[in-house]
VMD Tcl script that builds the backbone (N, CA, C; Angstrom):
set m [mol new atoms 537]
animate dup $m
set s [atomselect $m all]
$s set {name element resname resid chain x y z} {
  {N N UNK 1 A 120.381 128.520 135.852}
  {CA C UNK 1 A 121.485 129.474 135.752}
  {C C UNK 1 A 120.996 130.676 134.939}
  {N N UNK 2 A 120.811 131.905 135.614}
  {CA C UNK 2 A 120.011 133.156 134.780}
  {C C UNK 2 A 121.487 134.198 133.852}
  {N N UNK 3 A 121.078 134.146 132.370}
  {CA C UNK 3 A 121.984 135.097 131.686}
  {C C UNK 3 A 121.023 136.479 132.332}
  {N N UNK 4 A 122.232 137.168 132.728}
  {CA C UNK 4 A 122.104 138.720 133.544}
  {C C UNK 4 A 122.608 139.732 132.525}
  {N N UNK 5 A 122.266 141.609 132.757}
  {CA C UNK 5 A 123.064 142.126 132.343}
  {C C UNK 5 A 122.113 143.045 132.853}
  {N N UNK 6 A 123.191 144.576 133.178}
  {CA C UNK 6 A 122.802 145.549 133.611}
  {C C UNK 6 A 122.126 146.871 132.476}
  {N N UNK 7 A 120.873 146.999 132.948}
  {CA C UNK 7 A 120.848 148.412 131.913}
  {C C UNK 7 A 119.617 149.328 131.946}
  {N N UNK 8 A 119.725 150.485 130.921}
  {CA C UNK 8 A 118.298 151.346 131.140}
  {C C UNK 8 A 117.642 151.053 130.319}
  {N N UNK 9 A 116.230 150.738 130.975}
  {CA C UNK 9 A 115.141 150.779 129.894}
  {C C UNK 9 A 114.513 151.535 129.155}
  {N N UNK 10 A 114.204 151.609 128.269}
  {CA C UNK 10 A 113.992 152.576 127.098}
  {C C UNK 10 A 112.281 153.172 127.591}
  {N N UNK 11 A 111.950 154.483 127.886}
  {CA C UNK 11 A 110.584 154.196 127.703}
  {C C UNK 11 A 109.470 154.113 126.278}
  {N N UNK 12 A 108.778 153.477 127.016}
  {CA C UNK 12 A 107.459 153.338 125.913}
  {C C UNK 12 A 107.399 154.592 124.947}
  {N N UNK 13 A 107.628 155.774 125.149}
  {CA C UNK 13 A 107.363 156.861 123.672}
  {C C UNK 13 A 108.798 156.797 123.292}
  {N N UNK 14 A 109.734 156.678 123.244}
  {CA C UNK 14 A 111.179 156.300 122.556}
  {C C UNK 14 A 111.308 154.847 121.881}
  {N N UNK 15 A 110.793 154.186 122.582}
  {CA C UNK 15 A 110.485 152.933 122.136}
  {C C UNK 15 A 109.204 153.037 120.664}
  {N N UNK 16 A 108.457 153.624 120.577}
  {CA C UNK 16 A 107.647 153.816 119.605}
  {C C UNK 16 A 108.058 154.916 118.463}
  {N N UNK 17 A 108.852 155.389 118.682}
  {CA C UNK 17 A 109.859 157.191 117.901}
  {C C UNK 17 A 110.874 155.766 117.033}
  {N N UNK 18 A 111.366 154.912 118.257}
  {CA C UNK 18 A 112.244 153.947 117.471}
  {C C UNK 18 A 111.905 152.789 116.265}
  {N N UNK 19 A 110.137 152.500 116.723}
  {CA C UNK 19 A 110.170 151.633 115.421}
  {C C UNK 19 A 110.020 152.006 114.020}
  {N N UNK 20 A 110.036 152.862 113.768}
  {CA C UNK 20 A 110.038 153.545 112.792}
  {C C UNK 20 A 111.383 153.327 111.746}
  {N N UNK 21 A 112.235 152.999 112.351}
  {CA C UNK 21 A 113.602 152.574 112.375}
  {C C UNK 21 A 113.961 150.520 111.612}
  {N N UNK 22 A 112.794 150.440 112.201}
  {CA C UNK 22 A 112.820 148.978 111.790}
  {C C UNK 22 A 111.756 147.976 110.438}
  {N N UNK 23 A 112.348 147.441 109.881}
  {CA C UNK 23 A 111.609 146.913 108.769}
  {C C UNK 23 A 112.796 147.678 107.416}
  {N N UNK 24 A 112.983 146.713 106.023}
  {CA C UNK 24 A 113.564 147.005 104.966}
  {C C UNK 24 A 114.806 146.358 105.355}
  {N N UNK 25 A 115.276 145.787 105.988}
  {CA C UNK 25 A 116.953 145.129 106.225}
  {C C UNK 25 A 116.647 144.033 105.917}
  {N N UNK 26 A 116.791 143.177 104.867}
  {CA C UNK 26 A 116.708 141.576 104.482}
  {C C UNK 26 A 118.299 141.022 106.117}
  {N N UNK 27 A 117.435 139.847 106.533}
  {CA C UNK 27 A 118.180 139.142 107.377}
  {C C UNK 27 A 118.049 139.922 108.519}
  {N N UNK 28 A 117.314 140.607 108.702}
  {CA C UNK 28 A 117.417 141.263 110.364}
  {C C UNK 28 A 116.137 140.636 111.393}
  {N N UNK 29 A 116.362 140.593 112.218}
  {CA C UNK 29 A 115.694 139.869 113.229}
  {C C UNK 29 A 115.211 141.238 114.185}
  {N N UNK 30 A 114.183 141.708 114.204}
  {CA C UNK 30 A 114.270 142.877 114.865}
  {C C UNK 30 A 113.691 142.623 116.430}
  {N N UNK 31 A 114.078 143.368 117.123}
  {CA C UNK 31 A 114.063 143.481 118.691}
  {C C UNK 31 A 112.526 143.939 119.025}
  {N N UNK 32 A 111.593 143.100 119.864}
  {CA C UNK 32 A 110.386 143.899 120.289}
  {C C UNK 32 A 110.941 145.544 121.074}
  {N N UNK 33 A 109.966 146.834 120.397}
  {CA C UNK 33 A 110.479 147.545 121.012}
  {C C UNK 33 A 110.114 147.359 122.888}
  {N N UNK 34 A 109.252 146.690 123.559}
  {CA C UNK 34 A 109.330 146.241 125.112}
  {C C UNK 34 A 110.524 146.202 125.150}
  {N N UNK 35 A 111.181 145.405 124.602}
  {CA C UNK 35 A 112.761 144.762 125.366}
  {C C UNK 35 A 114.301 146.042 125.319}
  {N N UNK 36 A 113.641 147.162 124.333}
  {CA C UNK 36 A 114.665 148.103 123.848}
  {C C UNK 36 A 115.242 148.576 125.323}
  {N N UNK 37 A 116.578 148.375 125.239}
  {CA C UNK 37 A 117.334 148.717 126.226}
  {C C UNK 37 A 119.023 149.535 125.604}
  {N N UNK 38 A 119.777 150.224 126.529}
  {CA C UNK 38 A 120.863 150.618 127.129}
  {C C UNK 38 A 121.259 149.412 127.823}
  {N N UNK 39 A 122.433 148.482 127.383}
  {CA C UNK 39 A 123.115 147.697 127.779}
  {C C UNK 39 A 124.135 148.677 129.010}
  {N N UNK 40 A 124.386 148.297 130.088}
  {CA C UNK 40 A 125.432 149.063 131.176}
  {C C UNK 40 A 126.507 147.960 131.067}
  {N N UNK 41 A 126.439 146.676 131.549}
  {CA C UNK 41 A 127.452 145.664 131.725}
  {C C UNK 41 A 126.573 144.146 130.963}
  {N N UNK 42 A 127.091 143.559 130.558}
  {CA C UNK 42 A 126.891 142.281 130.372}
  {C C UNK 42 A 127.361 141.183 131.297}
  {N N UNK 43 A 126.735 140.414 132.056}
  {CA C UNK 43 A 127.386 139.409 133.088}
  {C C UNK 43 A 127.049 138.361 133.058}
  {N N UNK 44 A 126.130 137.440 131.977}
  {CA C UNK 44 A 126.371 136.240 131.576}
  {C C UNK 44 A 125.713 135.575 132.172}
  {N N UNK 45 A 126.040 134.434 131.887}
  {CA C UNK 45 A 125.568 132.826 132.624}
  {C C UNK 45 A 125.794 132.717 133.974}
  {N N UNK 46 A 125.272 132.536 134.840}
  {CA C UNK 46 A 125.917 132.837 136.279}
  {C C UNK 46 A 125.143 132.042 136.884}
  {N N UNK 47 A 125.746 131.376 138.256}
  {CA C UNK 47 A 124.902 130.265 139.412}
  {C C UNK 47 A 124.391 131.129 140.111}
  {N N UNK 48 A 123.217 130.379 140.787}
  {CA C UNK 48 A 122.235 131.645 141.586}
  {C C UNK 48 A 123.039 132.599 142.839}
  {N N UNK 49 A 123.792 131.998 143.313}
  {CA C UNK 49 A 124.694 132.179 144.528}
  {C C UNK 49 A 125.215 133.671 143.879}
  {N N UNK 50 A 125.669 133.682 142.641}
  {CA C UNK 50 A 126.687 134.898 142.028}
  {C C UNK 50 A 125.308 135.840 141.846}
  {N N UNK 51 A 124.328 135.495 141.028}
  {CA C UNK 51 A 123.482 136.034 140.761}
  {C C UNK 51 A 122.852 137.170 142.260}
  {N N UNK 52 A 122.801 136.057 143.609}
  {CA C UNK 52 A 122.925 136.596 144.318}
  {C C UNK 52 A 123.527 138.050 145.092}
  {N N UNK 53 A 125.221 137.559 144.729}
  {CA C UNK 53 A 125.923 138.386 145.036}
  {C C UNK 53 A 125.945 139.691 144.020}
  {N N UNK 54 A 125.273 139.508 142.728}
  {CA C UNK 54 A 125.686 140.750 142.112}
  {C C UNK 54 A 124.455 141.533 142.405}
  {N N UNK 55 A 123.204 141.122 142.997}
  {CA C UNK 55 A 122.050 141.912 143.242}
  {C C UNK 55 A 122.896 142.422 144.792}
  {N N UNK 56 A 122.921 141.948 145.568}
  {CA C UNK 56 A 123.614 142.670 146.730}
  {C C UNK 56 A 124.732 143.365 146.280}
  {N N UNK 57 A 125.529 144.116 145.460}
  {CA C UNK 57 A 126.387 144.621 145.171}
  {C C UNK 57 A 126.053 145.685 144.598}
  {N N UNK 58 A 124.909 145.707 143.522}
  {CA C UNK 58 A 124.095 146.952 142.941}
  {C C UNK 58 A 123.348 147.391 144.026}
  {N N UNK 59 A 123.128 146.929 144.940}
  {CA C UNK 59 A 122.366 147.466 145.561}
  {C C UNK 59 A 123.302 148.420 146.472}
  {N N UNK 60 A 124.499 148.946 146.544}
  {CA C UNK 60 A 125.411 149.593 146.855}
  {C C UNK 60 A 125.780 150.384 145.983}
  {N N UNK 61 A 125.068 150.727 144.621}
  {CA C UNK 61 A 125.278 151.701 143.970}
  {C C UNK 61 A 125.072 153.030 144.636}
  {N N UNK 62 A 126.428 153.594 144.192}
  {CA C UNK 62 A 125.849 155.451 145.065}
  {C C UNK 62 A 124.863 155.862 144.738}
  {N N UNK 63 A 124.152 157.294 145.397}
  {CA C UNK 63 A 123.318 158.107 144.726}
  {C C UNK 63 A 123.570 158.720 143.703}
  {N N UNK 64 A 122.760 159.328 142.945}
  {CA C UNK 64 A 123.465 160.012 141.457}
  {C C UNK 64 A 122.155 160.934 141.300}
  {N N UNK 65 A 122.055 162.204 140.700}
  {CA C UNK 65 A 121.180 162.817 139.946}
  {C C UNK 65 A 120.198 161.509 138.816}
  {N N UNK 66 A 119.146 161.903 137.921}
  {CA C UNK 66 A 118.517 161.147 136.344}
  {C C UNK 66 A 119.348 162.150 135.893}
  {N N UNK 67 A 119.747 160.363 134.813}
  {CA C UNK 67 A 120.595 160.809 133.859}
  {C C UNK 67 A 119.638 160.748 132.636}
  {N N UNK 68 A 120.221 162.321 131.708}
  {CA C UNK 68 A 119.785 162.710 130.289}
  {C C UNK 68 A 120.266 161.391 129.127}
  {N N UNK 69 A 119.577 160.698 128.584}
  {CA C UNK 69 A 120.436 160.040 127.366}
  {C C UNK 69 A 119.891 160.401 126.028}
  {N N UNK 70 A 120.506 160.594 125.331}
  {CA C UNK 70 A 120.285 161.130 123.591}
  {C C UNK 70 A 120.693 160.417 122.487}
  {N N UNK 71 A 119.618 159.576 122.040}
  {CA C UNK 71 A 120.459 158.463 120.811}
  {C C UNK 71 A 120.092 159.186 119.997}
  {N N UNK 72 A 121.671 159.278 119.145}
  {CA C UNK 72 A 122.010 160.169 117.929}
  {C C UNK 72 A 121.819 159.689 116.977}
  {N N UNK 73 A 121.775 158.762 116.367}
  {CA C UNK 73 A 121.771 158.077 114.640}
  {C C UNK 73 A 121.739 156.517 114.883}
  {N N UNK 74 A 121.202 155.942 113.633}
  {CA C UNK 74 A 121.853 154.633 113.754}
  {C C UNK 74 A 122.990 153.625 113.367}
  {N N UNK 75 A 123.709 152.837 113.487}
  {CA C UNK 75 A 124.768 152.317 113.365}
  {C C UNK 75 A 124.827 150.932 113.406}
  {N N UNK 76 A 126.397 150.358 112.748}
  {CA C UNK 76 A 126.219 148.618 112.607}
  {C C UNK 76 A 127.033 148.089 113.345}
  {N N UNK 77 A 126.989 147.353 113.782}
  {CA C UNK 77 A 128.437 146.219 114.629}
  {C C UNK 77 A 128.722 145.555 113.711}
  {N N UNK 78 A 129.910 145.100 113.372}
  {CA C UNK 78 A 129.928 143.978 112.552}
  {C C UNK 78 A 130.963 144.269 111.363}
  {N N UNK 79 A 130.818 145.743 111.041}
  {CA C UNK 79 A 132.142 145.647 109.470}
  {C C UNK 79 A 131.400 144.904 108.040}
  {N N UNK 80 A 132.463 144.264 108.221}
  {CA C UNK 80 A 132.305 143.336 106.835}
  {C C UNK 80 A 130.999 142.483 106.972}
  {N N UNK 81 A 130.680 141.668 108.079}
  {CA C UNK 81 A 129.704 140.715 108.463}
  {C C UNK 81 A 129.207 141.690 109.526}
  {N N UNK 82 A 127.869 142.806 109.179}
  {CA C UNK 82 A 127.284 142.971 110.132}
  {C C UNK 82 A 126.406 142.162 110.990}
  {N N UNK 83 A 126.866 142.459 112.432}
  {CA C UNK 83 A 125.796 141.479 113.221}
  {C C UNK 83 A 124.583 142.214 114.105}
  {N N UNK 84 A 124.569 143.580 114.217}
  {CA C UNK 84 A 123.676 144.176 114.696}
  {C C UNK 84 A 123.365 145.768 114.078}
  {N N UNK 85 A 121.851 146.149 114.185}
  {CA C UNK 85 A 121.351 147.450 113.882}
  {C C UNK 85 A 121.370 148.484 115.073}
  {N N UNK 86 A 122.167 149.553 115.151}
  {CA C UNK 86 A 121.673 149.865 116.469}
  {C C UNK 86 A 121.479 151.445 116.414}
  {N N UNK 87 A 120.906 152.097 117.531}
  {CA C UNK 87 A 120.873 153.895 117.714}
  {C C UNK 87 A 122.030 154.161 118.730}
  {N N UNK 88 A 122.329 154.494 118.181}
  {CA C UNK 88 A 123.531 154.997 119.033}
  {C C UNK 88 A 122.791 156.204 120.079}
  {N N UNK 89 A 124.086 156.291 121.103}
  {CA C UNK 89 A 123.912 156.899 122.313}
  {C C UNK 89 A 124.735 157.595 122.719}
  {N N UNK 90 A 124.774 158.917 123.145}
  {CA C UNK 90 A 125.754 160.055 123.488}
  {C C UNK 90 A 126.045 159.455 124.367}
  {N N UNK 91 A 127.948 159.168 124.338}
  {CA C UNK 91 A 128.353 159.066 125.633}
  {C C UNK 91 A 128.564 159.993 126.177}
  {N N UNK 92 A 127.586 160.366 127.736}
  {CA C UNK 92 A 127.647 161.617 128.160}
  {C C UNK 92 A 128.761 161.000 129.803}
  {N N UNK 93 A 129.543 162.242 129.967}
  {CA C UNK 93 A 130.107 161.490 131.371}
  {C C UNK 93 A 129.275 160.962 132.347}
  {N N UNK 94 A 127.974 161.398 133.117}
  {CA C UNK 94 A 127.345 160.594 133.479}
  {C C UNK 94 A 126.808 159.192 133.502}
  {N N UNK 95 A 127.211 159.712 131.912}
  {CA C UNK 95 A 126.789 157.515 131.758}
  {C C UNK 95 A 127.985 156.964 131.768}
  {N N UNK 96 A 128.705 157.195 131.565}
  {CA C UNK 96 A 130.196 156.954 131.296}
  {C C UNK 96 A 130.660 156.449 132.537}
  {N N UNK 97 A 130.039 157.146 133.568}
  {CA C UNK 97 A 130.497 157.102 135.482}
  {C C UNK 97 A 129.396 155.894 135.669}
  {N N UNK 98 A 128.595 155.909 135.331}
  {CA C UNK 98 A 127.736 154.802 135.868}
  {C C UNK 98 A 128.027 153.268 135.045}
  {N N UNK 99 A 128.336 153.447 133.786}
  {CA C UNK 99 A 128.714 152.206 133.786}
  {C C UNK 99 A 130.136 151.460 134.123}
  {N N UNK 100 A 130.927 152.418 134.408}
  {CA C UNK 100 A 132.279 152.067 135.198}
  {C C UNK 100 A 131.565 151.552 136.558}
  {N N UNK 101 A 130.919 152.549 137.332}
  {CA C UNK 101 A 130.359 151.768 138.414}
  {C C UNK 101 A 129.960 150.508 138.246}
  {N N UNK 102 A 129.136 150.258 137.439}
  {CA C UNK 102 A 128.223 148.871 137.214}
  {C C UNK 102 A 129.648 148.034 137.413}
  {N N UNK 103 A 130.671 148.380 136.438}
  {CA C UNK 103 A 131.788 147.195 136.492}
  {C C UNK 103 A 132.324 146.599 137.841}
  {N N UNK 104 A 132.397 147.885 138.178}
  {CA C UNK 104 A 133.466 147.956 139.474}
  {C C UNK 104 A 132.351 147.155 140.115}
  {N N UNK 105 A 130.800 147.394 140.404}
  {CA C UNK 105 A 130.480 146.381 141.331}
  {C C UNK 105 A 130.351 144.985 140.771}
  {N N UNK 106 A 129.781 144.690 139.741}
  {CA C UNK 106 A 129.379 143.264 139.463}
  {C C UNK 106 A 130.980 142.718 139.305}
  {N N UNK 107 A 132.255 143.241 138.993}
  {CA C UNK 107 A 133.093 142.617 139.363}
  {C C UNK 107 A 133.689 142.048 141.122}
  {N N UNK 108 A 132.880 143.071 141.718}
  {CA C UNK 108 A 133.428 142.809 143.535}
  {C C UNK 108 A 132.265 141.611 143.311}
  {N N UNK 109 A 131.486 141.287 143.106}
  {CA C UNK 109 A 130.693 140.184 143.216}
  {C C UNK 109 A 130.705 139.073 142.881}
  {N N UNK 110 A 132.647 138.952 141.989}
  {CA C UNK 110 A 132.628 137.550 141.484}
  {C C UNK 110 A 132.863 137.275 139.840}
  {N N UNK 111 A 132.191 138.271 139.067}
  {CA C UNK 111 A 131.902 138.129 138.037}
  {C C UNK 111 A 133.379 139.312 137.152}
  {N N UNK 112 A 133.642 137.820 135.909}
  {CA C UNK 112 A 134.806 137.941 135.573}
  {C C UNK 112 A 134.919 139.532 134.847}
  {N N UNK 113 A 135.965 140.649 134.282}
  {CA C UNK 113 A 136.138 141.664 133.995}
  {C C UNK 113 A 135.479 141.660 132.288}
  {N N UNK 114 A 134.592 142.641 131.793}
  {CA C UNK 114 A 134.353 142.780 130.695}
  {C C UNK 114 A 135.489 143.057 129.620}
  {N N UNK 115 A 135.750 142.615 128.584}
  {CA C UNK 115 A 136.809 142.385 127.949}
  {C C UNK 115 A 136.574 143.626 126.735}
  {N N UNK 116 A 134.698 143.779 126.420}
  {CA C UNK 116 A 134.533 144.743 125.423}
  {C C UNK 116 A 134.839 146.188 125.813}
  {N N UNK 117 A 135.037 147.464 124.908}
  {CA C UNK 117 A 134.823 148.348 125.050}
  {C C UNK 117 A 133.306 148.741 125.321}
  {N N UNK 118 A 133.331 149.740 126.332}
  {CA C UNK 118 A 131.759 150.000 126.256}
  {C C UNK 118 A 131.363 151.174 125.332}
  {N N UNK 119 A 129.886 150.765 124.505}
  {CA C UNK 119 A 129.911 151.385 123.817}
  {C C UNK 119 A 128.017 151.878 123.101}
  {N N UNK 120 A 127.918 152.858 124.187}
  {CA C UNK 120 A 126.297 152.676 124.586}
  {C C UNK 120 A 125.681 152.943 123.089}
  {N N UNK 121 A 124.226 151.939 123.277}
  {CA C UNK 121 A 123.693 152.079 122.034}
  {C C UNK 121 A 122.399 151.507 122.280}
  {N N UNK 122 A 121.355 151.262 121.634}
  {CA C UNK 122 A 119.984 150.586 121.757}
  {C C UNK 122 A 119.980 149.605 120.545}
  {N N UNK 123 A 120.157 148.273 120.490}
  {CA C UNK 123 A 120.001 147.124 119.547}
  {C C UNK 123 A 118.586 147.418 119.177}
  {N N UNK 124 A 118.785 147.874 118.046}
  {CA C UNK 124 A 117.085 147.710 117.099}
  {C C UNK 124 A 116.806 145.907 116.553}
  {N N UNK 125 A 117.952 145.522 115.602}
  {CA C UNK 125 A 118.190 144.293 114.770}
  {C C UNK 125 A 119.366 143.354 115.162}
  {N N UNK 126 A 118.756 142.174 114.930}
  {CA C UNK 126 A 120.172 140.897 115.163}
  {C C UNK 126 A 120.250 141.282 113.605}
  {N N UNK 127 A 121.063 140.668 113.212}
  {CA C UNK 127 A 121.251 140.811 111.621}
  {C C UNK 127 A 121.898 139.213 111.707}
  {N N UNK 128 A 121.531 137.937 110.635}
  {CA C UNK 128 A 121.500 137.299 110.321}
  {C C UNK 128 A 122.845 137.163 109.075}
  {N N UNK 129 A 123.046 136.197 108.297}
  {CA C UNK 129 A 123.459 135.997 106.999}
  {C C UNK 129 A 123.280 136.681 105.842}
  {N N UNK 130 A 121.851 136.651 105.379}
  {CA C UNK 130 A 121.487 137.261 104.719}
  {C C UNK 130 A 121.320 139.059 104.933}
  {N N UNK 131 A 121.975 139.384 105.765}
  {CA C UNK 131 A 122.037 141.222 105.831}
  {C C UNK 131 A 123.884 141.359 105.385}
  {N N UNK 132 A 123.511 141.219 104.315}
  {CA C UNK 132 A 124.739 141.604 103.286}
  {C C UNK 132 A 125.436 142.972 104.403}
  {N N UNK 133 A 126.604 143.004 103.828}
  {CA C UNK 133 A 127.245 144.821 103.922}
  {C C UNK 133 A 126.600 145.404 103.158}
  {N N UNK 134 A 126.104 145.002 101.773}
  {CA C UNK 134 A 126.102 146.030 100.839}
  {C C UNK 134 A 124.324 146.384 101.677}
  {N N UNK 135 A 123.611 145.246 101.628}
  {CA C UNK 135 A 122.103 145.410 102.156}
  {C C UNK 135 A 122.058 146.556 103.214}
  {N N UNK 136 A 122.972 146.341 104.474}
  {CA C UNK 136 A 123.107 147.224 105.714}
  {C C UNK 136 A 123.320 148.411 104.749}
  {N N UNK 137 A 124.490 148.996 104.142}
  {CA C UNK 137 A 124.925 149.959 103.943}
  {C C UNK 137 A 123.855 150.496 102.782}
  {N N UNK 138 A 122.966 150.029 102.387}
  {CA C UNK 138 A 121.584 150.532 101.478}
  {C C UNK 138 A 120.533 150.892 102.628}
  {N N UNK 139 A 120.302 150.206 103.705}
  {CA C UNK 139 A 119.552 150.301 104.669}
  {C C UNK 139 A 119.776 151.559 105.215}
  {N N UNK 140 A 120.889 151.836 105.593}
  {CA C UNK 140 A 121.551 152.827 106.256}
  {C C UNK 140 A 121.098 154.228 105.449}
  {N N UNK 141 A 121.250 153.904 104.343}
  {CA C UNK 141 A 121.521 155.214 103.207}
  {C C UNK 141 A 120.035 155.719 103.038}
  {N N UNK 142 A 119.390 154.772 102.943}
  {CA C UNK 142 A 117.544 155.003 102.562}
  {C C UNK 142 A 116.532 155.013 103.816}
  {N N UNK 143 A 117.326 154.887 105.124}
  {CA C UNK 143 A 116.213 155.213 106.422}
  {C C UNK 143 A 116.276 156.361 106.631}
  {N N UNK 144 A 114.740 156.279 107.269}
  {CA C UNK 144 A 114.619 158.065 107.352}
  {C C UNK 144 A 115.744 158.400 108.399}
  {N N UNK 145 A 115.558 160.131 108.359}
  {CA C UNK 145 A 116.610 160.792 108.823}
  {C C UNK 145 A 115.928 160.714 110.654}
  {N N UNK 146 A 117.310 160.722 111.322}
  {CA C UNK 146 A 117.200 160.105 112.366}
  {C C UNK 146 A 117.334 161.402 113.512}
  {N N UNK 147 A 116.180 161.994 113.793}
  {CA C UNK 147 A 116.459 162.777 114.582}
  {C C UNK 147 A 116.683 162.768 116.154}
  {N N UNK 148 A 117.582 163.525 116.687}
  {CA C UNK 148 A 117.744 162.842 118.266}
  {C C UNK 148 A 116.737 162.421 118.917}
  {N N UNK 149 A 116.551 161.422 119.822}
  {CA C UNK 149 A 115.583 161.455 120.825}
  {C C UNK 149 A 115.934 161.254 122.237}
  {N N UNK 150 A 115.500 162.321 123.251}
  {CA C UNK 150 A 116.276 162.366 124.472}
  {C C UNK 150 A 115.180 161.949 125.760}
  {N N UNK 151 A 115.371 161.309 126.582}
  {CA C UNK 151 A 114.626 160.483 127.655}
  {C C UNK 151 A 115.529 160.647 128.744}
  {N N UNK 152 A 115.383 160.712 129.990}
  {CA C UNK 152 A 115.339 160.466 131.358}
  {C C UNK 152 A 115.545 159.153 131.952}
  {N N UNK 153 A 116.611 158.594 132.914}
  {CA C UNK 153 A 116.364 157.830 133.497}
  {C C UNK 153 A 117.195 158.104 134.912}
  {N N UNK 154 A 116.325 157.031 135.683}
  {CA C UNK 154 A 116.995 157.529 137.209}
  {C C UNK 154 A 116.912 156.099 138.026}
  {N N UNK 155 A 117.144 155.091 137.045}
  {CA C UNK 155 A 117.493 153.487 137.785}
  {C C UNK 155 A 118.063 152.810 136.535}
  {N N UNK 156 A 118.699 151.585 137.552}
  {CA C UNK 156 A 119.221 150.506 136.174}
  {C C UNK 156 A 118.831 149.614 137.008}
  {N N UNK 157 A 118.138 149.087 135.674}
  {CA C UNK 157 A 117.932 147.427 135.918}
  {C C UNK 157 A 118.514 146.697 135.558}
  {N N UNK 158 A 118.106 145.678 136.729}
  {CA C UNK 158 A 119.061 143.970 136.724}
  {C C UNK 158 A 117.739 143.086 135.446}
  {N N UNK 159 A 118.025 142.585 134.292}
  {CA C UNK 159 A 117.407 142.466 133.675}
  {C C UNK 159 A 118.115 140.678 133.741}
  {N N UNK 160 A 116.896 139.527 133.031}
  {CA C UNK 160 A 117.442 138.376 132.742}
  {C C UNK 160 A 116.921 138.016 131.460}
  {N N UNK 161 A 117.660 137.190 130.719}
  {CA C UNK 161 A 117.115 136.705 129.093}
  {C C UNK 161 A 117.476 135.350 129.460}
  {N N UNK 162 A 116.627 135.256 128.249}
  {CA C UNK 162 A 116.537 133.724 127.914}
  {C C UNK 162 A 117.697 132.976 127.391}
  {N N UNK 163 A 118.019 131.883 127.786}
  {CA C UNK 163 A 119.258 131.550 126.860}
  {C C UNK 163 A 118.867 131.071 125.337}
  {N N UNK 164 A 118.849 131.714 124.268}
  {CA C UNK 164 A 118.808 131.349 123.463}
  {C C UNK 164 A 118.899 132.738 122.345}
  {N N UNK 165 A 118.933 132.744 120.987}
  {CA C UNK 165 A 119.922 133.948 120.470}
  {C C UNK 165 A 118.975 135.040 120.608}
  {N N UNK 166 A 119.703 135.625 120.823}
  {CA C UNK 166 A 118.774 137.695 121.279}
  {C C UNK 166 A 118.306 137.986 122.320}
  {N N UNK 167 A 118.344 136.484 123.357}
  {CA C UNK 167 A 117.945 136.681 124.019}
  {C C UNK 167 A 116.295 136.958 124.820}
  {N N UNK 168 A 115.989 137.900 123.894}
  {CA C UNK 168 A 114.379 138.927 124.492}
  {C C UNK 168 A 113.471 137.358 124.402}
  {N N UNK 169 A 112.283 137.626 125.158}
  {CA C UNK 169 A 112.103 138.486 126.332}
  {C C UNK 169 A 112.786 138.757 127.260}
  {N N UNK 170 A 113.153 140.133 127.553}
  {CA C UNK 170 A 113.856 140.025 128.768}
  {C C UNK 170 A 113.280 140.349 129.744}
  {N N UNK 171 A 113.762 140.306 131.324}
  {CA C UNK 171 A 112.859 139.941 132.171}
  {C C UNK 171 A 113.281 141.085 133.645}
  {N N UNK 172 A 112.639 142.005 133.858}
  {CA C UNK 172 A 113.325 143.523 135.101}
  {C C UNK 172 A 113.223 142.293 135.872}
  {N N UNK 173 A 114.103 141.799 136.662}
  {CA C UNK 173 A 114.585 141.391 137.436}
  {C C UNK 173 A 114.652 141.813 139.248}
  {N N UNK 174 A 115.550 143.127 139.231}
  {CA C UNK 174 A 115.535 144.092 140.277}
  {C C UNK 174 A 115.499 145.462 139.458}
  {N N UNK 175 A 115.304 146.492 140.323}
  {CA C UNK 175 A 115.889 147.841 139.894}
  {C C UNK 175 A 116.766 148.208 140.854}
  {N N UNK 176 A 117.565 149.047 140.866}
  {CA C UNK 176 A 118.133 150.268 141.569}
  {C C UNK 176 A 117.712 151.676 141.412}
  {N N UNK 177 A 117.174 152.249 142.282}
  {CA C UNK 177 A 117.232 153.651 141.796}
  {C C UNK 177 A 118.194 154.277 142.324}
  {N N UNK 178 A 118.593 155.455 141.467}
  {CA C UNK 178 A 119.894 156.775 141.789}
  {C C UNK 178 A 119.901 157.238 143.390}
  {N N UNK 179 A 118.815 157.617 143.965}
  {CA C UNK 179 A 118.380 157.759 144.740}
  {C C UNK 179 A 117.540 157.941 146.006}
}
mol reanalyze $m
mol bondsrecalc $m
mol representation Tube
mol addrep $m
């Protein structure tokens, strides 16, 4: 049964601009930058049959222009108990349209409605127990200054992880391209 989820891959010089970003967070588990991704949809645990159906369903994605993406700063999930490090990502309407798409199809395929807000970003860190609030919010205060970095993409991939926590390695699966 393959955990799925839709998204853009980061390239290799953003991916290297980003580690710079990582190390000094007690309790963080940090992400190989390979695996750094743009989450589009999350779709879970799924039998091959669905798995099936949601690759035939992306594959009905419209055409689209490459889309510009620009991660602006970094940021925490979590509040009180942070659970992740991440760079945030301009929601630009383009991406905004494509990951509504993603929904709209991997839902015609079976797969139940996402319940989260979407809310594009690149996971640098799992953050553990030991990544206090106060730790994150020192982390936050003392990383270098985070200047935009803007990349190109013009496919989303069908990506698969491992079942087990964080997932990575993750695994391009299929692509789609825009056009």
């Amino acid at each position: 049964m393959p955990r799925l989820f839709t998204g853009l891959a980061v390239p290799p010089a953003i991916a290297d601009a980003l580690k710079a970003y990582q190390g000094g967070l007690p309790g963080a588990r940090w992400i190989e930058p390979g695996d750094f991704h743009v989450t589009l949809r999350f779709i879970g645990d799924v039998e091959a049959a669905t798995a099936d159906d949601v690759v035939e369903a992306l594959s009905e994605m419209r055409p689209r222009p490459a889309l510009t993406v620009t991660l602006t700063g970094l940021g925490l999930f979590g509040g009180d108990k942070p659970r992740a490090l991440y760079a945030a990502v301009s929601p630009e309407p383009g991406l905004t349209d494509l990951q509504a798409e993603q929904e709209r199809l991997v839902r015609r395929a079976g797969v139940e409605p996402e319940r989260r807000k979407f809310t594009p970003h690149v996971t640098l860190a799992r953050l553990r127990r030991g990544a206090t609030p106060e730790a994150a919010a020192m982390y936050l205060s003392q990383a270098p200054v985070f200047a935009p970095l803007t990349f190109t993409v013009d496919r989303v991939t069908l990506f698969s992880a491992r079942n087990s926590t964080g997932g990575g390695p993750y695994v391009a699966e299929a692509a789609f391209p825009f056009a």
